[in-house]
C-alpha positions as CSV (number, residue, x, y, z in Angstrom):
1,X,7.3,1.2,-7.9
2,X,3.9,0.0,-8.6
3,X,3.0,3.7,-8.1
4,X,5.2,5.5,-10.3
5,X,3.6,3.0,-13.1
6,X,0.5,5.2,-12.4
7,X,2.0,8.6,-13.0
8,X,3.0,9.1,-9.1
9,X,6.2,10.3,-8.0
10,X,7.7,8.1,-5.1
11,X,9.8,9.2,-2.3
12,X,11.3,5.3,-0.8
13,X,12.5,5.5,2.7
14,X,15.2,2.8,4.0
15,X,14.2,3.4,8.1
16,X,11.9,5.2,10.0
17,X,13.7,8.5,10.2
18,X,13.6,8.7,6.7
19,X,10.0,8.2,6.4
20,X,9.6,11.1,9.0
21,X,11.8,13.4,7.3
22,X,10.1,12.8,4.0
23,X,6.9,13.0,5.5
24,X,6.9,16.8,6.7
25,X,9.1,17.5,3.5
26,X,5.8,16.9,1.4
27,X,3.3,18.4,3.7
28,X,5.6,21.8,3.5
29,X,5.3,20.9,-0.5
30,X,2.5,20.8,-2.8
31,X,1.5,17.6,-2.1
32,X,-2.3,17.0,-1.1
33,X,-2.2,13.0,-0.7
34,X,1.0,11.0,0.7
35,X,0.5,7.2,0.9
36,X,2.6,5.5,4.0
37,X,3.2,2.2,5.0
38,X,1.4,0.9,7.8
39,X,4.5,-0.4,9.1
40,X,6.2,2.7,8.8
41,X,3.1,3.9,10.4
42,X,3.4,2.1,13.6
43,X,6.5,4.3,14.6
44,X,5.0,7.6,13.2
45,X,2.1,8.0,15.9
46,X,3.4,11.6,16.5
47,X,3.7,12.7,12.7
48,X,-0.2,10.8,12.1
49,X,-2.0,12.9,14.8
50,X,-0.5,15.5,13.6
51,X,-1.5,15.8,10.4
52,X,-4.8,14.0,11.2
53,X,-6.9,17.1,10.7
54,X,-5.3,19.2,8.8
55,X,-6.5,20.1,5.5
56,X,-3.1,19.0,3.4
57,X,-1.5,16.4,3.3
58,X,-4.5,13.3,3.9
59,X,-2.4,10.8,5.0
60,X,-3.2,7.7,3.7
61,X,-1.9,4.3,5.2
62,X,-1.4,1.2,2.8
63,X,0.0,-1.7,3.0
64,X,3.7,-2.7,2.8
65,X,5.3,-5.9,1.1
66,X,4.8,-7.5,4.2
67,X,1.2,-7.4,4.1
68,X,-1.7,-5.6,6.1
69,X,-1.5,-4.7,9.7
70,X,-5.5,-3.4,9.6
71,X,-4.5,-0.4,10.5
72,X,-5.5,1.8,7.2
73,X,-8.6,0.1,7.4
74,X,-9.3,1.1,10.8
75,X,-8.3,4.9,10.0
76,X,-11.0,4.7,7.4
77,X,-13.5,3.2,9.6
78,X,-12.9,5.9,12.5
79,X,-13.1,8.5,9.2
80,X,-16.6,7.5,8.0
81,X,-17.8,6.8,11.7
82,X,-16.9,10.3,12.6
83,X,-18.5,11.8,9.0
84,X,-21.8,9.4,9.4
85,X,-22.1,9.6,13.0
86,X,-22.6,5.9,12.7
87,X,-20.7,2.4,11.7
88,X,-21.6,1.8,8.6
89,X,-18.5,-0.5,7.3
C-alpha cells in the first residue's frame, strides 16, 4: 500500500495466477512500468522473458514482505552489463 501513498494505483494478487492475469492485463493497458514481486517472479519465467524486450511494460522486480531474493538486482545488473558492454555494479 506503500505505493498507492505515492500516487500509484495497485493491482494485489492473492496467488500466482492472479499475478499472471494482472500482468498481461496492464501490458494490453496503458501502463509503461509494472512493479512485481520477486517471489511472484520466481513462477512467472514465461511472462518475464516475454516482456523482457519489449518496449511497454518494463517490468520491474522488487521485493516482497518476505524480503529480497537478489533477483531484481541481478535483472539490473544483466540490464546495465548488456547497455555498458561491461560490469560496472
Amino acid at each position: 500500500m506503500g505505493f498507492k501513498a505515492l500516487g500509484l494505483e495497485a493491482f494485489p494478487a492473492d496467488t500466482v495466477e492472479e499475478a499472471r492475469i494482472i500482468l498481461h492485463e496492464l501490458a494490453k493497458g496503458e501502463y509503461a512500468v509494472v512493479y512485481l514481486t520477486e517471489q511472484y517472479a520466481v513462477d512467472m519465467e514465461a511472462e518475464l522473458t516475454r516482456y523482457k524486450d519489449e518496449l511497454t511494460p518494463a517490468v520491474i522486480l522488487i521485493p516482497g514482505t518476505e524480503g529480497t531474493l537478489g533477483i531484481g538486482m541481478a535483472n539490473v545488473k544483466r540490464a546495465v552489463e548488456r547497455a555498458v558492454g561491461a560490469d560496472i555494479l
